[in-house]
N, C-alpha and C positions, 0 to 999 in steps of 0.2 A: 469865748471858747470855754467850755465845759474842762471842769477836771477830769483827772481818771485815776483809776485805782489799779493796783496790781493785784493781781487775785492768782489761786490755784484751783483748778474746777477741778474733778476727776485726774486729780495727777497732773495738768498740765497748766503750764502757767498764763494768766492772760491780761493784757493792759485793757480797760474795758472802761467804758465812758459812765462818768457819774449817774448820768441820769437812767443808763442801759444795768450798771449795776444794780440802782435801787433796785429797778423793775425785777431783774433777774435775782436778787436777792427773796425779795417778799414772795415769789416765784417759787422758789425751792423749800423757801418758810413752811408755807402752805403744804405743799408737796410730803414735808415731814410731821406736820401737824397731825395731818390726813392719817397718814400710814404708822403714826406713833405705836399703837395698838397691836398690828399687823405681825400675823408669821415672818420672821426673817426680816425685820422692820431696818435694821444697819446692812443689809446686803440690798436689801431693794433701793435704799439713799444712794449708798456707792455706788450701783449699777446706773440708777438715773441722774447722776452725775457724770458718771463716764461716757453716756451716750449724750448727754447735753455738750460735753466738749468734743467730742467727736465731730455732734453736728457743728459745732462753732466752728472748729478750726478748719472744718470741708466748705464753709459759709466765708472764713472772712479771708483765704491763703496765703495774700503776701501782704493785706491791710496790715496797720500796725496795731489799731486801736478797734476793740470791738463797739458796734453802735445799738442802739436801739432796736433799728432793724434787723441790726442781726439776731439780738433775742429773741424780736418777736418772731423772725422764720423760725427757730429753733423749737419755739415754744408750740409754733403751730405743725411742726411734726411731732413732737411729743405729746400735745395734746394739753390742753385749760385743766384749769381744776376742773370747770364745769364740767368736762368731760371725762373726772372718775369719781366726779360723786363730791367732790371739796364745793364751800358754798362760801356768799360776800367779799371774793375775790375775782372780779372779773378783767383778763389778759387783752390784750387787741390781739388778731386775728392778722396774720400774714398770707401771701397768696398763696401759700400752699398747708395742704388740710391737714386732721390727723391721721386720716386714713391713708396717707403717704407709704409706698409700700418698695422693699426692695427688694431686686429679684432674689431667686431661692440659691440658696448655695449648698453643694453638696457636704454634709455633715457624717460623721457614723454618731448612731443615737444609742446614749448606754443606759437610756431609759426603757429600751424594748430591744434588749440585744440575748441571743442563744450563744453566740462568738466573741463578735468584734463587734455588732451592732453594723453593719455593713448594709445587708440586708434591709435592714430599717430604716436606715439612713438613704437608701435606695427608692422606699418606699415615700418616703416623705418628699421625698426631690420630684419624684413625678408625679406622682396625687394620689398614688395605689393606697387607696383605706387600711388593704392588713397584709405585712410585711409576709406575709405565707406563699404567696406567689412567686416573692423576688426568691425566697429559699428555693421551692421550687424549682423555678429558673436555672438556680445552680447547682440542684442535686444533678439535674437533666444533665447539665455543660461536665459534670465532674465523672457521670456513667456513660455518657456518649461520647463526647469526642474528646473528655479525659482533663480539658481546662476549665471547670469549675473549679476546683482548689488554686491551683495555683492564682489565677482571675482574683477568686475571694484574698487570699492571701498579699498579693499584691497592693489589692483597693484597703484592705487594713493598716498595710505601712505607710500610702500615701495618703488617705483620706483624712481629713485630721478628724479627732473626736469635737464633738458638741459638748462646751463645758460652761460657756456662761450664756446669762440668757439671750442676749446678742445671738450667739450662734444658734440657738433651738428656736430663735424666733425667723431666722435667716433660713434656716434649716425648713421650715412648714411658709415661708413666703409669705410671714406675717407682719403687719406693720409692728417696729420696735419703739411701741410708744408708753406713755407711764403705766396706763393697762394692763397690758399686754407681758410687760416688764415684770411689773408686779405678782402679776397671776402664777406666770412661770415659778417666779421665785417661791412663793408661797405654796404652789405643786410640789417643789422641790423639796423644803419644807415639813411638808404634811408627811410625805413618802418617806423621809428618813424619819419622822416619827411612826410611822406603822412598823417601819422593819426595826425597828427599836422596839416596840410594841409586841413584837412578834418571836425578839430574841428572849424577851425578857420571859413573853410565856412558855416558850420552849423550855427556856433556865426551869422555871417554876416547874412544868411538868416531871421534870427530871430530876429533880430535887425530891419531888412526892416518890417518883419512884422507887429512887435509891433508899427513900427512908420507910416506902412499903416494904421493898425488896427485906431491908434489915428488922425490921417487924416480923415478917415470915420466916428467915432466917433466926433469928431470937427465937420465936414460938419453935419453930423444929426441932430447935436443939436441947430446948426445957417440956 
């Protein structure tokens, strides 16, 4: 009989067989080797942590001890190194692939929101390209028969917002695998570096200004 080890993946705690730890150890090695470099390099580890014990604990329910097999299903939804580009590490392959997909769940997106992101998150659930329509839709309901607002208002206190990448990948009905995990993060990433980018030029113009402004103001009065 194999040892086992008690381990905590993603926050959750789990007894997991020696030989399924190494694996899944050298597994995750790799995984942060990779992405050492990478935008947002400790949130994308956490994230693909969190969704490695997710799949585990949906994979093993009332087992007591995680196995092999179960790594490898786990690993075969989230996808090999090979499969984001890591090399000299090769995983077995469980029956189910990485393009594993779960259905779409409804999000509000506050990555393309005018409101509540409602609209958007509307958009993305049914396949509609550009959330202009779903607006639309409810200007119509809100001048016609008067339940547009309300309708919107409503869908904003129960909808929940899209906040990790789980949900924005759940949200476009994409598979949530180290990829895809990644990408998000790193969008996520980029974008608050541009509105950082964006603040600071704002700052800077305003700055010239006010020291034009006292420039012309100094000359007027000499």
């Amino acid at each position: 009989m194999n040892k086992t080890n008690n381990v905590n993946i993603g926050g959750f705690p789990f007894t997991i067989d020696d030989d399924a730890y190494a694996h899944l150890q050298k597994y995750l090695d790799k995984i942060e080797q990779h992405f050492r470099h990478s935008e947002g390099y400790e949130e994308i580890i956490d994230d693909i942590e969190n969704r490695m014990a997710e799949l585990l604990n949906e994979r093993i329910r009332n087992k007591r001890i995680v196995s092999m097999e179960d790594v490898e299903h786990a690993i075969g939804i989230l996808g090999t190194t090979a499969d984001f580009g890591a090399d000299d590490f090769s995983e077995g392959r469980s029956a189910f692939d990485s393009s594993y997909k779960t259905g779409k769940k409804l999000f509000r997106d506050p990555d393309d929101k005018i409101i509540g992101g409602v609209c958007s998150g509307l958009a993305a659930y049914f396949g509609i390209q550009d959330p202009i329509w779903v607006r639309i839709g409810f200007a119509i309901l809100a001048l016609g028969a008067g339940i547009g607002i309300p309708l919107y208002l409503l869908m904003w206190a129960l909808v929940p917002e899209a906040l990790t990448p789980k949900d924005f990948l759940s949200m476009r009905g994409e598979p949530i695998n180290v990829n895809n995990i990644a990408k998000i993060v790193e969008d996520q990433v980029e974008n608050i570096s541009d509105q950082l980018s964006e603040l600071g030029s704002d700052w800077k113009s305003k700055r010239r200004k006010k020291k034009s402004e006292k420039k012309k103001s100094w000359k007027d009065r000499h």
